[in-house]
N, C-alpha and C positions, 0 to 999 in steps of 0.2 A: 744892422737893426732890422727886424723881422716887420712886416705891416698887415698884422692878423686883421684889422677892422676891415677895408675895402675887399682884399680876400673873400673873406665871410661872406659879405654882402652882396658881390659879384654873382659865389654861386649858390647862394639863394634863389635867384633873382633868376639864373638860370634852370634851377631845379623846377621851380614853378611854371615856368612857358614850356620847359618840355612836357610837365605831367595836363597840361591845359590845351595841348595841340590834338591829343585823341577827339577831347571834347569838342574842340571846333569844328574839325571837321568831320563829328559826327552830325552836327546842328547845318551844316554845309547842306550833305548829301539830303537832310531829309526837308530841307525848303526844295531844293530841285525836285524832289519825288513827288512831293503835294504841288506843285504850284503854284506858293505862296512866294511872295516878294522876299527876294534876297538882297543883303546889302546891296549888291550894288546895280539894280533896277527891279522894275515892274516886271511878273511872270506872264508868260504867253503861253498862246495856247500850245505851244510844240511841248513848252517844259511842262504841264499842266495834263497832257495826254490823254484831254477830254478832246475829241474831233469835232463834237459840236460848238464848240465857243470860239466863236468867232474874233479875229480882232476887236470889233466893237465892244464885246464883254455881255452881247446882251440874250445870246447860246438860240438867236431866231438864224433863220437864213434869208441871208442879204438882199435878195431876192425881192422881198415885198416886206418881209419883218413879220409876218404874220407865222409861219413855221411851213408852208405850205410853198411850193415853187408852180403853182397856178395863180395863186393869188386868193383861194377858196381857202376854208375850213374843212378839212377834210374828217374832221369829228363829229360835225354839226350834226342838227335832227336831219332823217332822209323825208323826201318829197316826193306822195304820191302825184301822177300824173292828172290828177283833178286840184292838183294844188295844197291837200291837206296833207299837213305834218303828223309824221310818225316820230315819235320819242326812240330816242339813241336807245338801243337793247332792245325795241319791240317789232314783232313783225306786225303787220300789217295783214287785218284779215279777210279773206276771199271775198267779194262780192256774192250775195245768194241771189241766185236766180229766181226771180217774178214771175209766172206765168208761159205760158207756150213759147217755143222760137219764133222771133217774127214780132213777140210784143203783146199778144192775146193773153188774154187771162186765165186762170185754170176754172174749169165750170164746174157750179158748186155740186157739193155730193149730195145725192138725191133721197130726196124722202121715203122711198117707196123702192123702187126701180125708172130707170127712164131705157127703154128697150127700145130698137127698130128692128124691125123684121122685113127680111128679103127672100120671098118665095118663088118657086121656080129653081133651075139647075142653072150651072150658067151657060151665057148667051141667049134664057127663055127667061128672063125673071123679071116678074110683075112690080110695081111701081112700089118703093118701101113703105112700109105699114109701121106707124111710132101706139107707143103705149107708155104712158106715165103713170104711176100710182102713189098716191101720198096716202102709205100707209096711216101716219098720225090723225089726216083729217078723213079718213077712208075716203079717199075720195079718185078718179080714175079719168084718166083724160088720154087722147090721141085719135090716130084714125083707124086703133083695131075695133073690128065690128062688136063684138063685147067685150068691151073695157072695163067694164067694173066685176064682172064674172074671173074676165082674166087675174085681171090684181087681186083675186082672193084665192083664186087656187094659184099664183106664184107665190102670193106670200105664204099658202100651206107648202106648196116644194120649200120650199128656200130654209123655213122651220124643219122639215120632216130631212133632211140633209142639201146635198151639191143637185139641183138637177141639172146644173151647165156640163157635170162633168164629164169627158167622153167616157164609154165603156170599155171595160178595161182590157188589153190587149189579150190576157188568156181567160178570159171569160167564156163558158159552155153555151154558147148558144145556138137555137133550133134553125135552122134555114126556113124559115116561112116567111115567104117574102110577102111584106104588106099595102107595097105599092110604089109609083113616084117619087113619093112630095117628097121635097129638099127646102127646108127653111134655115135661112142662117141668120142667128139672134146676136148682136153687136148692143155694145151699152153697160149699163152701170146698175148695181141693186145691192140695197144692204142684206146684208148675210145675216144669219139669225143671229149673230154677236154684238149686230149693229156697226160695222165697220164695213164702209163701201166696197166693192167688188168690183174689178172690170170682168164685162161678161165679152165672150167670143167663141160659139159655139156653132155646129150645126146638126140640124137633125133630119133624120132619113126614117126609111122602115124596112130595110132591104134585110132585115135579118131578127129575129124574136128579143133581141137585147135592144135590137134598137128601136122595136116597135114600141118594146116597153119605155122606154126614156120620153118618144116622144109622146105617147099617154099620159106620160106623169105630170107632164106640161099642163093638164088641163085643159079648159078656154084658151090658153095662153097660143095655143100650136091645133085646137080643135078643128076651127073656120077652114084650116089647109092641108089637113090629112088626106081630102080624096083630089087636092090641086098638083098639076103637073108642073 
């Protein structure tokens, strides 16, 4: 007597668990890969292949928990040495310098011109001579002996071009020598643009270029033409 039923049933039942065993442990390998919890426990961090996650699960390091093994923020805003915060991405801009080294203030640009003059050559030279002139209020002050003569023929040089500027290296000029005087002019004057000027010049007469320069000066350099 033949027993087709149990037969049949047996390998059904076997055909099934073989064609379902690919699928398992396809679903096996790829909880290992990710991480995730597999039957038969909780994944760590070895099977998860993240290095930062700690047993805790909380991915800081143990250390303080903050992510940092000083105990700092090491993203936070930076801190200038006066205490004030600079925002994460920005630098921090220079200090601008105030006034002279030392603390001094820068002294203001002049109305006019503010000159001193040092005559004589050196190791003979006479006690400095100041000249101020505010062109705006015409007005002329120091202890050059004509101050207000002066300040009108510098403010005609200073209109009419440079008369601070030395004469120029190949320039033709006469040897007629005109004397002496050596005045050196130091100081500040608005140029005919109206933008201050530092002046640093001197003048002589030991040759027809430079006789003329220091004529052009006017009053400015007259009182000292014939001083040693």
């Amino acid at each position: 007597m033949t027993r087709t039923g149990p037969r049949t049933t047996h390998r059904w039942t076997t055909t099934v668990g073989v064609a379902l065993l690919p699928l398992v442990l396809l679903l096996g390998g790829c909880g290992q890969g990710t991480g995730t919890a597999a039957p038969g426990g909780p994944a760590t961090a070895a099977a998860s292949g993240d290095p930062t996650t700690a047993p805790g699960g909380d991915g800081m390091d143990s250390t303080d928990g903050t992510g940092s093994t000083d105990g700092t923020d090491s993203t936070g805003p930076a801190q200038e040495p006066d205490g004030t915060t600079v925002p994460t991405g920005e630098v921090a801009p220079l200090p601008v310098p105030s006034g002279l080294p030392g603390g001094a203030p820068l002294p203001p640009d002049p109305a006019g011109a503010d000159l001193t003059l040092v005559v004589g050559p050196p190791g003979a030279q006479q006690p400095p001579v100041t000249l101020v002139c505010d062109w705006t209020a015409g007005a002329a002050s120091g202890t050059h002996p004509q101050a207000a003569q002066a300040c009108a023929d510098l403010r005609a040089a200073v209109t009419a071009g440079d008369p601070f500027a030395p004469v120029a290296p190949d320039a033709m000029c006469t040897q007629q020598y005109g004397g002496d005087a050596v005045v050196e002019v130091t100081g500040a004057v608005l140029a005919a643009d109206g933008a201050p000027v530092d002046v640093a010049a001197v003048y002589t007469l030991t040759d027809g270029c430079e006789t003329r320069r220091f004529t052009a000066m006017g009053a400015v350099l007259a009182p000292y033409r014939g001083s040693v």
